[in-house]
C-alpha positions in Angstrom: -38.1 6.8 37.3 -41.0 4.2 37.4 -40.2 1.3 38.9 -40.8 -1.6 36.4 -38.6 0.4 34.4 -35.8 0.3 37.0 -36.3 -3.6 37.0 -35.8 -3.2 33.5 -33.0 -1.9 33.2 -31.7 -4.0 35.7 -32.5 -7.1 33.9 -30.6 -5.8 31.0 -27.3 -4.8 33.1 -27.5 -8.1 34.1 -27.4 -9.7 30.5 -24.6 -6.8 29.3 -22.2 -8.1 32.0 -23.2 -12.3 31.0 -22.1 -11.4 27.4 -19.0 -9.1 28.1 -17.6 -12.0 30.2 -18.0 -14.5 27.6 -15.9 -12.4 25.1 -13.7 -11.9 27.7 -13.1 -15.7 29.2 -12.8 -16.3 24.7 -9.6 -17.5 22.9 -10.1 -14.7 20.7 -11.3 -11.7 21.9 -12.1 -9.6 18.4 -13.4 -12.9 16.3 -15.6 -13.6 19.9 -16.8 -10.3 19.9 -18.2 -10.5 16.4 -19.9 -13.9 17.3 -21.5 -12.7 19.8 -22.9 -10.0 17.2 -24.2 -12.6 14.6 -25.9 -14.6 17.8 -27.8 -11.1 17.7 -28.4 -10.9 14.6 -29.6 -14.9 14.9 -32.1 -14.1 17.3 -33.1 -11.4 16.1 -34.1 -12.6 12.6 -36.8 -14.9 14.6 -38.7 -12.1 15.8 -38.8 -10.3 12.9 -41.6 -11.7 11.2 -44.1 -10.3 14.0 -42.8 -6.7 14.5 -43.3 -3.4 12.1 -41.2 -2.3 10.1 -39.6 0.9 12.3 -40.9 4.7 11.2 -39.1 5.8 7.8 -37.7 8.6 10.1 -35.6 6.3 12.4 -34.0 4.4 9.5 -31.0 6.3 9.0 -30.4 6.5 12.7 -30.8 2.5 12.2 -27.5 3.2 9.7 -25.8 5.5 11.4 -25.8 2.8 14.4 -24.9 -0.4 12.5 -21.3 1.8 11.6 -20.8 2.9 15.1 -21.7 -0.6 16.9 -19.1 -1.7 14.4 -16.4 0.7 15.9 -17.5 -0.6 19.5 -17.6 -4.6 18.6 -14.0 -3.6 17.7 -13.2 -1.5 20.7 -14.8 -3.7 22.0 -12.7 -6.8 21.5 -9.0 -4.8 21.1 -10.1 -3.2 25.2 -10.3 -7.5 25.9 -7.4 -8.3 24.3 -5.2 -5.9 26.1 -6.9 -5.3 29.7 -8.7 -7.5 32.1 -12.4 -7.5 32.5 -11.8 -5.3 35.9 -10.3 -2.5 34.4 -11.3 -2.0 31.1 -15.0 -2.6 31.8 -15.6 0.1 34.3 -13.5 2.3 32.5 -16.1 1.9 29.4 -18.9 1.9 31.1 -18.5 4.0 33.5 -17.4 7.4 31.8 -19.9 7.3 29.3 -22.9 8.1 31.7 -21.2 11.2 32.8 -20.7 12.1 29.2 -24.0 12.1 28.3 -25.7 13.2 31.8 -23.3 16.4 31.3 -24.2 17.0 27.6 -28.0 15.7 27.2 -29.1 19.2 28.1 -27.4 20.5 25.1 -27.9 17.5 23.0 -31.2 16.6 23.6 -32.7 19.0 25.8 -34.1 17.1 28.4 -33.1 18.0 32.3 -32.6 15.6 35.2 -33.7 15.9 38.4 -31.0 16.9 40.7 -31.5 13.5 42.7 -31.2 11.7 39.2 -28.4 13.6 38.3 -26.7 12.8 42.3 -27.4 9.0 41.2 -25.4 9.8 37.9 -22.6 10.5 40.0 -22.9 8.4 42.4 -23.0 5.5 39.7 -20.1 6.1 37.6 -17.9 7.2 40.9 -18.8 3.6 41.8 -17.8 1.9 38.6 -14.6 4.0 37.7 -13.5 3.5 41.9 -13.9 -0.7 40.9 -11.1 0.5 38.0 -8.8 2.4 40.4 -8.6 -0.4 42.6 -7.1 -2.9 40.0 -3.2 -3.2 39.7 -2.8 -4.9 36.7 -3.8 -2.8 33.9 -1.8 -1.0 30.8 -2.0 2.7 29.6 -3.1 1.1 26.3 -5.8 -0.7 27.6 -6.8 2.3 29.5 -6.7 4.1 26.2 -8.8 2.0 24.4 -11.5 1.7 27.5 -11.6 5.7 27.4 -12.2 6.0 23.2 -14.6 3.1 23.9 -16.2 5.0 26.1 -17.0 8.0 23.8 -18.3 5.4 21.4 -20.9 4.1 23.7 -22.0 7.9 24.5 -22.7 8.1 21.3 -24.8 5.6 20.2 -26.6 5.7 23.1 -27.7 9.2 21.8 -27.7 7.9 18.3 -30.2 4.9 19.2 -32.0 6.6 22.1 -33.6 9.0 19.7 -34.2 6.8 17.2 -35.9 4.4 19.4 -38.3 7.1 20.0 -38.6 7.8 16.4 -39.0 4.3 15.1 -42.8 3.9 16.6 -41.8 0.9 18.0 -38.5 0.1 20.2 -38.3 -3.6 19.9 -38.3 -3.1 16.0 -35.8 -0.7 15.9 -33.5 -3.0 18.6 -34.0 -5.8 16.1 -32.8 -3.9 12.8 -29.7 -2.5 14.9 -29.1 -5.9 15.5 -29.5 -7.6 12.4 -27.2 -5.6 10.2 -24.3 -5.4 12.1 -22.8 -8.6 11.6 -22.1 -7.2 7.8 -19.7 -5.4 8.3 -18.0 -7.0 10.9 -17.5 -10.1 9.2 -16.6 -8.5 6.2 -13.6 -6.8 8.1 -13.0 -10.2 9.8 -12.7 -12.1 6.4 -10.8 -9.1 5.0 -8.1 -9.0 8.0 -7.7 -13.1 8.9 -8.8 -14.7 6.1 -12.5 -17.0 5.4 -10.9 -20.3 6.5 -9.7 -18.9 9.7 -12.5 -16.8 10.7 -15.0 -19.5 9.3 -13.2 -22.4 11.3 -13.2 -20.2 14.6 -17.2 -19.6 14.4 -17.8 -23.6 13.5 -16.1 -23.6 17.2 -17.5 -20.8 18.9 -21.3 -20.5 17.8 -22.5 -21.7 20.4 -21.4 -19.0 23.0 -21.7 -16.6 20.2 -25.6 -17.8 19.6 -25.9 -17.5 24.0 -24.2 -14.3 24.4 -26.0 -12.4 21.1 -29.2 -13.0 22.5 -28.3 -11.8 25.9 -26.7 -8.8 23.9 -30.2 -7.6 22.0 -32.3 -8.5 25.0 -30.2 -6.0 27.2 -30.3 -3.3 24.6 -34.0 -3.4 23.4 -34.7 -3.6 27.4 -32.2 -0.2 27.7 -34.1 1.4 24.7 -37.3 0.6 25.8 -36.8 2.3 28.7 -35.3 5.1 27.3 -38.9 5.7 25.8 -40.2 5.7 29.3 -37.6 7.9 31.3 -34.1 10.1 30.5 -32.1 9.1 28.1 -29.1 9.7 30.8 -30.8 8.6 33.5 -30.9 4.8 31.6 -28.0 4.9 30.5 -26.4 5.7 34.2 -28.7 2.7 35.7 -27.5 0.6 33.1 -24.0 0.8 34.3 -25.3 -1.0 37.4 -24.1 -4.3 35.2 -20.7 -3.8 36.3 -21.9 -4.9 40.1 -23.2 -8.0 38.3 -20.3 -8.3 36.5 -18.2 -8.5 40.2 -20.9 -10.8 41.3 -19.9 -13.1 38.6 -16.6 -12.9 39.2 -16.8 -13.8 42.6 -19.5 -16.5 42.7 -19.3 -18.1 39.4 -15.3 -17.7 37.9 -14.1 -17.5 42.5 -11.7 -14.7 41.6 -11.1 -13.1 44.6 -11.8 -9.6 45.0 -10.8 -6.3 47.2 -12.5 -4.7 49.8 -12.8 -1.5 47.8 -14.9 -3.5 44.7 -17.5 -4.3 47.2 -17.1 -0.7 48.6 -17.7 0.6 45.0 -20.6 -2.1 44.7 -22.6 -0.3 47.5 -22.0 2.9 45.6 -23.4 1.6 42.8 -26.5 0.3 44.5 -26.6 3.6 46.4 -26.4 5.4 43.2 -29.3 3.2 41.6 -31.8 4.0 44.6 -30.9 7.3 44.7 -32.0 7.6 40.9 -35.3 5.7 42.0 -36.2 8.4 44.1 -35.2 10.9 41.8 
């Protein structure tokens, strides 16, 4: 994998984990989540006067996404609201690389090397050991984290094709963006009310506004590089932001953590050089 495109990716992990831990340090995990995907759609609308319209062929993978982001925001936020940051994170981010690095053969017929496919390994061993180590976790949680993690497979296949399809992968990263908040508020305003929903963004639109635009700027960075490199092999890097999501943790909210999450942080740097040289 080239490296500006590990740097990349990189970048982006680093964002993912920023916005996760603003939904997560919220009052309201499912409402923060959603804010957090009109920020998107807020920055997102400013760039779209200078970019192409995407390729008519990627536009019903643009659909297809917009429904399944709106199954993750909720996963999303419900995995929050039940779980702490240190279990459920890991749990979703970490067992969706090896769903796709053991199914992109079939699904999209492209073959990793077999370093890239040790730093696969390597990587998601790292993230799901950060899981095993934490104590305080529910089977629910867990269960949510897990389904979560099938939904992230998914789109990651969904949008890494049609990234390639649209012509251009910052167009197609802004239209995924935009559209989303649609249904998600409409759900919102369905299930709590407008007064209460309304009240809660007056409040929170701030955070929302900082963590959607680290949101699209991590995902157009991802599909970018997915343009450049394995779709698998991204998506396994990507899952580097749980190391910057323990940095965080440590430095900036002083939680105290284990030996083994620093342990499991070496894996996951292991696991990204390994997929360097790869």
């Amino acid at each position: 994998m080239p490296i500006d495109i590990v740097f990349l990716v990189l970048l982006g992990a680093c964002l993912h984990a920023t916005w996760n831990a603003l939904v997560k340090s919220g009052t309201d995990k499912q409402l923060d989540s959603t804010m957090v995907a009109l920020g998107a759609a807020v920055a997102s609308l400013c760039a779209l006067p200078f970019l192409p319209l995407p390729n008519a062929a990627a536009w019903p993978y643009i659909i297809g996404s917009v429904c399944i982001h709106f199954t993750y925001y909720q996963l999303v936020g419900a995995a929050y609201r039940l779980g702490d940051i240190g279990l459920v994170y890991p749990l979703m981010r970490g067992v969706a690389p090896l769903i796709i690095a053991t199914t992109s053969g079939v699904v999209l017929a492209e073959t990793l090397s077999p370093m890239m496919f040790a730093g696969v390994i390597v990587i998601s061993a790292g993230v799901l050991t950060i899981a095993a180590d934490f104590r305080g976790g529910h089977s629910k949680a867990i269960g949510v984290a897990l389904i979560n993690s099938c939904v992230i497979a998914l789109y990651t296949y969904v949008d890494g094709i049609g990234a390639r399809l649209a012509g251009n992968p910052i167009s197609y990263t802004i239209w995924i963006s935009i559209l989303p908040p649609i249904p998600l508020f409409a759900f919102a305003f369905l299930m709590r009310g407008v007064s209460p929903v309304l009240k809660h963004a007056r409040t929170t639109w701030r955070r929302g506004l900082i963590g959607g635009i680290g949101s699209v700027a991590s995902y157009g960075l991802a599909l970018y590089a997915m343009t450049r490199a394995p779709i698998a092999a991204v998506a396994a890097l990507r899952e580097t932001s749980i190391l910057f999501a323990l940095l965080i943790s440590v430095l900036i909210l002083k939680e105290r953590a284990s030996p083994w999450r620093y342990v499991a942080g070496g894996m996951i740097a292991l696991g990204a050089l390994t997929m360097k040289l790869g």
